[in-house]
Backbone bond lengths (Angstrom), bond angles and torsions (degrees), N, CA, C in turn:
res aa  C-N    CA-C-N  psi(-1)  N-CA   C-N-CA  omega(-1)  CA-C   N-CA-C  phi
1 X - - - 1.475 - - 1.530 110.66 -
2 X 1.029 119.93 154.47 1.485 130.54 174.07 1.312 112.93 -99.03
3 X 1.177 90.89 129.91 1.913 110.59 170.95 1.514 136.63 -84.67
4 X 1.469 129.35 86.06 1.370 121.72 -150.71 1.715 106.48 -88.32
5 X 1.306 106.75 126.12 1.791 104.08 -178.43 1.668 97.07 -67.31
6 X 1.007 111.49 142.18 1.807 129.54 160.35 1.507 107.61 -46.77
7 X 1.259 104.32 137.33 1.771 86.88 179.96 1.849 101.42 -80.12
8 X 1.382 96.54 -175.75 1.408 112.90 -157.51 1.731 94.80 -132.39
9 X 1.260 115.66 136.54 1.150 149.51 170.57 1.823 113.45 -67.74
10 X 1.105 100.57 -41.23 1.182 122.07 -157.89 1.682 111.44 -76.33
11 X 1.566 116.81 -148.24 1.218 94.51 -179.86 1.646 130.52 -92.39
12 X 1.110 146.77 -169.74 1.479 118.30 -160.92 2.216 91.84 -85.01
13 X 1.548 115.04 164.32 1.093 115.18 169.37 1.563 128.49 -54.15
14 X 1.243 101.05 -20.29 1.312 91.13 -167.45 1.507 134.08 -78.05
15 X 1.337 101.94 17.05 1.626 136.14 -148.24 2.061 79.58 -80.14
16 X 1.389 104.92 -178.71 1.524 98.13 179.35 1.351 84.04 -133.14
17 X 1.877 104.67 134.30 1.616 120.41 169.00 2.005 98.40 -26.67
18 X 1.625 102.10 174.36 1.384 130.64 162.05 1.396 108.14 -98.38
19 X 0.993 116.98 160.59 1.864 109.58 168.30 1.763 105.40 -131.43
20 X 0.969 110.26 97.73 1.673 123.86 177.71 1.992 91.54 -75.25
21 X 1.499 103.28 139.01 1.297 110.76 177.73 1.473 93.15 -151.59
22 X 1.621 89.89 125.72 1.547 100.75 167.11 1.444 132.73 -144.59
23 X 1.049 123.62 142.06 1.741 129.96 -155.63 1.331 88.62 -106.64
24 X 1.130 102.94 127.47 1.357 130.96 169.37 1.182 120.37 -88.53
25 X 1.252 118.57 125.68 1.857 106.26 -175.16 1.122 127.30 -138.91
26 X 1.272 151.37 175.39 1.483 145.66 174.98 1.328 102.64 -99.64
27 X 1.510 92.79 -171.66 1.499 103.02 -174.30 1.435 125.63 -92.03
28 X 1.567 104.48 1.08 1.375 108.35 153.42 1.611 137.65 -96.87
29 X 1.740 101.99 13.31 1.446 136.39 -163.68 1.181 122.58 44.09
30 X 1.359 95.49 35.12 1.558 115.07 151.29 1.610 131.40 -39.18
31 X 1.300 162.98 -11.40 1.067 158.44 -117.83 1.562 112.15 -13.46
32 X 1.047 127.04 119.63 1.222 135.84 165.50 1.509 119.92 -94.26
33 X 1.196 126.31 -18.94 1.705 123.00 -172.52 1.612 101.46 -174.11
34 X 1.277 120.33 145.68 0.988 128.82 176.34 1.503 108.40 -111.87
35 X 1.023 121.55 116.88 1.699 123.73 169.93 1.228 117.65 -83.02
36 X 1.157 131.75 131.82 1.511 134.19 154.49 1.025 119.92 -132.19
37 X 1.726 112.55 139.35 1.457 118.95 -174.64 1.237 122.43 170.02
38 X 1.608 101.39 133.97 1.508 129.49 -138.65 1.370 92.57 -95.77
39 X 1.884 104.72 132.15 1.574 126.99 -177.10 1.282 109.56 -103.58
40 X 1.167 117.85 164.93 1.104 123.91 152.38 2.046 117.58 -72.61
41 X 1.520 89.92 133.28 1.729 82.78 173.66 1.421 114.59 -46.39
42 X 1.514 130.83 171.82 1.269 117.38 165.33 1.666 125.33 88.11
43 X 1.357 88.74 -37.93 1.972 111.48 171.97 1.242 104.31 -54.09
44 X 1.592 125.21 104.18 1.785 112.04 160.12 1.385 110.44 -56.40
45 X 0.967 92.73 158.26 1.839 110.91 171.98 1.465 116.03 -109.13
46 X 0.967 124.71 110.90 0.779 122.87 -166.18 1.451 126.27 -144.45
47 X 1.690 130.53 114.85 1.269 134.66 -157.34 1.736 109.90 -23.57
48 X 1.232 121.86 -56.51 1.133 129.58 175.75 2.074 115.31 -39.66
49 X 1.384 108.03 -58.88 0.971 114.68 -178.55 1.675 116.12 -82.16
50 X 0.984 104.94 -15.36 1.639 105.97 150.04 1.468 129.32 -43.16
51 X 1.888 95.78 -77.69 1.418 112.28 167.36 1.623 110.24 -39.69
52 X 1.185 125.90 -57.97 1.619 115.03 -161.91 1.689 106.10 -64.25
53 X 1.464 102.24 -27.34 1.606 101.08 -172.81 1.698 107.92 -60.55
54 X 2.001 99.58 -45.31 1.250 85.76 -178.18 1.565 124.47 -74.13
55 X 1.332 122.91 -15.05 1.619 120.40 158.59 0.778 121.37 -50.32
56 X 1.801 110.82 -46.79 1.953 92.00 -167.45 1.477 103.49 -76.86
57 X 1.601 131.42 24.77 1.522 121.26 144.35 0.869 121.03 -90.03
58 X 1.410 112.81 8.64 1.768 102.21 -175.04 1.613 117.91 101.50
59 X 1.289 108.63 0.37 1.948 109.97 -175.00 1.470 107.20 -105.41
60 X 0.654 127.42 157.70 1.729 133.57 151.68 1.857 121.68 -97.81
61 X 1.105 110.62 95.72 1.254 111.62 177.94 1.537 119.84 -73.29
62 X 1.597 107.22 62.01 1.542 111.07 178.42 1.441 135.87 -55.02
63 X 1.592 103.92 -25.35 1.225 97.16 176.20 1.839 118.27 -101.36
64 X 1.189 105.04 0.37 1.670 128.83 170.77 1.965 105.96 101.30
65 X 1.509 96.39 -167.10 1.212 102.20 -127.94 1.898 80.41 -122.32
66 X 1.546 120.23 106.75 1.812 106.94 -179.42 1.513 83.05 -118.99
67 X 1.849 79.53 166.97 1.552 115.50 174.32 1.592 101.25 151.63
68 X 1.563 101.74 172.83 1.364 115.32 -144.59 1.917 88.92 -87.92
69 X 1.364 118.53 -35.47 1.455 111.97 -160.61 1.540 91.31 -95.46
70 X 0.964 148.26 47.31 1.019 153.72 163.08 2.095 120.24 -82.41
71 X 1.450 94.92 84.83 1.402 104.82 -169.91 1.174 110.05 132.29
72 X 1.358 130.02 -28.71 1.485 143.23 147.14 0.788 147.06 -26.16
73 X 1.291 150.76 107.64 1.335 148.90 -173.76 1.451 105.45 -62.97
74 X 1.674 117.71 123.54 1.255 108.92 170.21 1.932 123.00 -78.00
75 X 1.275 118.42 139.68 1.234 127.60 -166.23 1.456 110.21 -96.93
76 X 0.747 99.27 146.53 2.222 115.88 178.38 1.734 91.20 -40.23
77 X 1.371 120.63 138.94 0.935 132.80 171.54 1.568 138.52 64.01
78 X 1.254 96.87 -23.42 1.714 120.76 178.50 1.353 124.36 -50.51
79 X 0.883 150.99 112.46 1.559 139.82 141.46 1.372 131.17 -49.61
80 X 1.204 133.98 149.85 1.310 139.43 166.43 1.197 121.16 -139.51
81 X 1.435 123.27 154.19 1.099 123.04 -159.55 1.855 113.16 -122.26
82 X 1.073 132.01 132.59 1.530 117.30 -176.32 1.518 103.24 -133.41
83 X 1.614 125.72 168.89 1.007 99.86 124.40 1.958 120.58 -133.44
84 X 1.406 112.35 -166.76 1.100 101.05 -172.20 1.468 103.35 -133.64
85 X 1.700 127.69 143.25 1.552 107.06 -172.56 1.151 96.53 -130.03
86 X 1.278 133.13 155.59 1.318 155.58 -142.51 1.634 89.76 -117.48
């Protein structure tokens, strides 16, 4: 069977994901892992949704999650950069 997406309100698809990238690090700012991973345009960013991204790899971002687009709406094509410290 075929699966029909709901339409969307929002902006048309053809927009190009964001790419949120974040280095994961210890507490000696070590980098331990680099995350990458492609948003939808439009997606706030947001400290909260940071942290869970970096869990569902498996890290704990205990000491939280910086960078400059942080609160931002991510934009068609953009990258961003964070990091997150354990």
């Amino acid at each position: 069977p075929t699966t029909t997406q709901p339409p969307t309100t929002a902006e048309p698809t053809t927009q190009a994901p964001a790419t949120l990238v974040i280095e994961v690090t210890d507490f000696e700012n070590n980098v331990v892992a680099t995350i990458t991973e492609k948003v939808e345009a439009g997606t706030e960013i947001t400290r909260e949704y940071l942290v869970s991204l970096v869990s569902s790899k498996g890290y704990e971002a205990m000491a939280g999650v910086y960078g400059d687009a942080i609160g931002k709406v991510a934009e068609s094509g953009q990258t961003y950069s964070f990091t997150a410290e354990l």
